[in-house]
VMD Tcl script that draws the C-alpha trace (Angstrom):
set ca {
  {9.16 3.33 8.45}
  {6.33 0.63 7.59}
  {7.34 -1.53 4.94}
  {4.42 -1.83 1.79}
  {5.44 -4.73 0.60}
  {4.31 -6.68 3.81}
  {0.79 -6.02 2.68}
  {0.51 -3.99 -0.94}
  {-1.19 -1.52 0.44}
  {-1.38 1.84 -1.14}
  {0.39 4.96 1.04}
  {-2.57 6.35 1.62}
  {-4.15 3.41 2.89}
  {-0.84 2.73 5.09}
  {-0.93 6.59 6.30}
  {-4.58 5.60 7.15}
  {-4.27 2.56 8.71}
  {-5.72 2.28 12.42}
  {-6.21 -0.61 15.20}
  {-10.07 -0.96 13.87}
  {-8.82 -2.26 10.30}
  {-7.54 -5.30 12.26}
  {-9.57 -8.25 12.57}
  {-8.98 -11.56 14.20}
  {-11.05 -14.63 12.10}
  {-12.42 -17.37 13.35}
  {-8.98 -19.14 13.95}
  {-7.19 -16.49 15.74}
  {-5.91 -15.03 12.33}
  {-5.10 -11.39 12.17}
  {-6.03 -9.49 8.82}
  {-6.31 -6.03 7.64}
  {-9.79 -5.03 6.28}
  {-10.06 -1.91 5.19}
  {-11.81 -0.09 2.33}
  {-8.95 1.44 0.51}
  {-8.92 5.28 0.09}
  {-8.85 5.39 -4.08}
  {-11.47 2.94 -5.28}
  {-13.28 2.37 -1.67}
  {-12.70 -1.51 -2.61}
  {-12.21 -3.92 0.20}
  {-8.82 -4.84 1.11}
  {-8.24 -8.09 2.94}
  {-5.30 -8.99 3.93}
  {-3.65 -12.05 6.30}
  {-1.00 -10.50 8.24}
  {2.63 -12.25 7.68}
  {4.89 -12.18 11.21}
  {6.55 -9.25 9.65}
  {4.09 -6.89 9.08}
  {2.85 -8.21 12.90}
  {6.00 -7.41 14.27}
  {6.16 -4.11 12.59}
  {3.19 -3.18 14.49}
  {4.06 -3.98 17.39}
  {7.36 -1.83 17.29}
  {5.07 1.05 16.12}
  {2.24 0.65 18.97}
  {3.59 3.07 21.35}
  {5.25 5.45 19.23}
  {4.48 9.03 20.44}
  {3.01 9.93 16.18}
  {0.83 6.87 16.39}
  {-0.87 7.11 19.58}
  {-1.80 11.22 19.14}
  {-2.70 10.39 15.78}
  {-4.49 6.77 16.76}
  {-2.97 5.22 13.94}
  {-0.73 2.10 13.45}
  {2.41 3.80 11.59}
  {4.55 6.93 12.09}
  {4.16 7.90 8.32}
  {5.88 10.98 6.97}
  {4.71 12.83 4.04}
  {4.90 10.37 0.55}
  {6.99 13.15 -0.98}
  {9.27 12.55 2.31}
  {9.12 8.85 2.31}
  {9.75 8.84 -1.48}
  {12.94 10.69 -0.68}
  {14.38 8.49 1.53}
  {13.70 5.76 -0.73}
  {15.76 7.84 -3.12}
  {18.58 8.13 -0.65}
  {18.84 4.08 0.15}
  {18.48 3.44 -3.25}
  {21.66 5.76 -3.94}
  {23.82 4.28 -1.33}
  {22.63 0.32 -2.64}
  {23.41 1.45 -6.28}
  {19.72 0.73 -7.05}
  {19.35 2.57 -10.25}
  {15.92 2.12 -10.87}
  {13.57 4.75 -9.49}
  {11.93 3.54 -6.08}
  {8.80 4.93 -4.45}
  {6.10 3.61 -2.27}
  {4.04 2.77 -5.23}
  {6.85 0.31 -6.36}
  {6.49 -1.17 -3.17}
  {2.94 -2.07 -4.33}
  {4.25 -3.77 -6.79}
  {6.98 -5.42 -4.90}
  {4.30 -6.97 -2.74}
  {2.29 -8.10 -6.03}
  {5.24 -9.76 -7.42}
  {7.70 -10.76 -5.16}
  {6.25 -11.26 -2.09}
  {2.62 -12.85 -3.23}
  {2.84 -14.14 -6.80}
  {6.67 -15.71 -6.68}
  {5.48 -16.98 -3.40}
  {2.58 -19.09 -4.95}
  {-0.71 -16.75 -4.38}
  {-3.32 -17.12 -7.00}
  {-3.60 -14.11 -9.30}
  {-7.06 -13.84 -7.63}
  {-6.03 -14.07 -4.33}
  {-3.21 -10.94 -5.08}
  {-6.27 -8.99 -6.53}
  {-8.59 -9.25 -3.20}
  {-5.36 -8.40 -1.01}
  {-4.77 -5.25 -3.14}
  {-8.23 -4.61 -3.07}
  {-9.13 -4.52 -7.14}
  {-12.66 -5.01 -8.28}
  {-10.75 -6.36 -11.49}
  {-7.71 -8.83 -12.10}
  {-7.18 -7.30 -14.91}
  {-6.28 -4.34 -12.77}
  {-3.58 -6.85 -10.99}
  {-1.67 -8.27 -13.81}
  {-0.81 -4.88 -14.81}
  {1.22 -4.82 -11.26}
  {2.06 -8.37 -11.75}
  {4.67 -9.18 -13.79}
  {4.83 -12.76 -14.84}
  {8.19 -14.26 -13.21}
  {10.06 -16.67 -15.17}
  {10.46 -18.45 -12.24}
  {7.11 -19.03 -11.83}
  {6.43 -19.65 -15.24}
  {9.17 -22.59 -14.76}
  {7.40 -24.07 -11.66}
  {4.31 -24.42 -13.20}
  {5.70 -26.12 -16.42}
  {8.30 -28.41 -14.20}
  {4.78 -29.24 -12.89}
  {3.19 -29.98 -15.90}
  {6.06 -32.21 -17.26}
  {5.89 -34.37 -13.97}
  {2.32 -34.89 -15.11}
  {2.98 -35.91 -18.27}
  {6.52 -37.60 -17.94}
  {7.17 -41.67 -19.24}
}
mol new
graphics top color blue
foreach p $ca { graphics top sphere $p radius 0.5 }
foreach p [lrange $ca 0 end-1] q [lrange $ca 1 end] { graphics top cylinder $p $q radius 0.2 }
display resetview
């Protein structure tokens, strides 16, 4: 199963997702670039080791390569029930679903990890941050950080 919050990338867009929508820059940096199927907004996104690795587990699956696409995805309704199941057996009592994932990925892996509110609204591929603080919740941790910062600044 792909993991969404690698990249924040909508179900669809993961379901969708082939070799072309991978791009090396100009320093040997792999990125996903892909319009995204709701809005037809760019997404770009760096590619973390894990969501490289995850690839490259997928490339020669049998669904991928007839389908020339980068993940074996099941249905969402299907995928949203075996998030359901793991979430049962962890004790997890809120409801998961891929589109929590998307905002796992806005909050805990990008914005707790430092990236600019700006920066999470390219990789989700919003013509708006506006559109991203809705998915990002403001983490007291980082809300800490950046006022432990502040009082260095302004300490005697």
């Amino acid at each position: 199963m792909p993991d969404y919050r690698f990249t924040g990338l909508a179900f669809s867009d993961i379901e969708q997702l082939k070799s072309e929508h991978l791009v090396k820059d100009n320093n040997g940096s792999l990125w996903i670039r892909k319009n995204r199927q709701k809005t037809n907004n760019m997404c770009n996104i760096p590619l973390i080791t894990a969501a490289k690795m995850l690839i490259d587990k997928y490339a020669n699956h049998p669904d991928c390569t007839e389908k020339n696409v980068l993940f074996p995805v099941p249905t969402n309704q299907r995928m949203n029930s075996y998030l359901k199941e793991i979430a049962d057996s962890c004790g997890i009592t809120k409801k998961l679903s891929t589109h929590v994932a998307r905002h796992t990925a806005a909050t805990i892996v990008f914005l707790a990890n430092k990236v600019s509110l700006e920066n999470v609204a390219k990789i989700l591929g919003h013509s708006n941050v506006r559109t991203t603080q809705h998915y990002a919740k403001v983490l007291d941790s980082s809300i800490m950080r950046d006022i432990q910062e502040v009082d260095k600044k302004f300490s005697l």
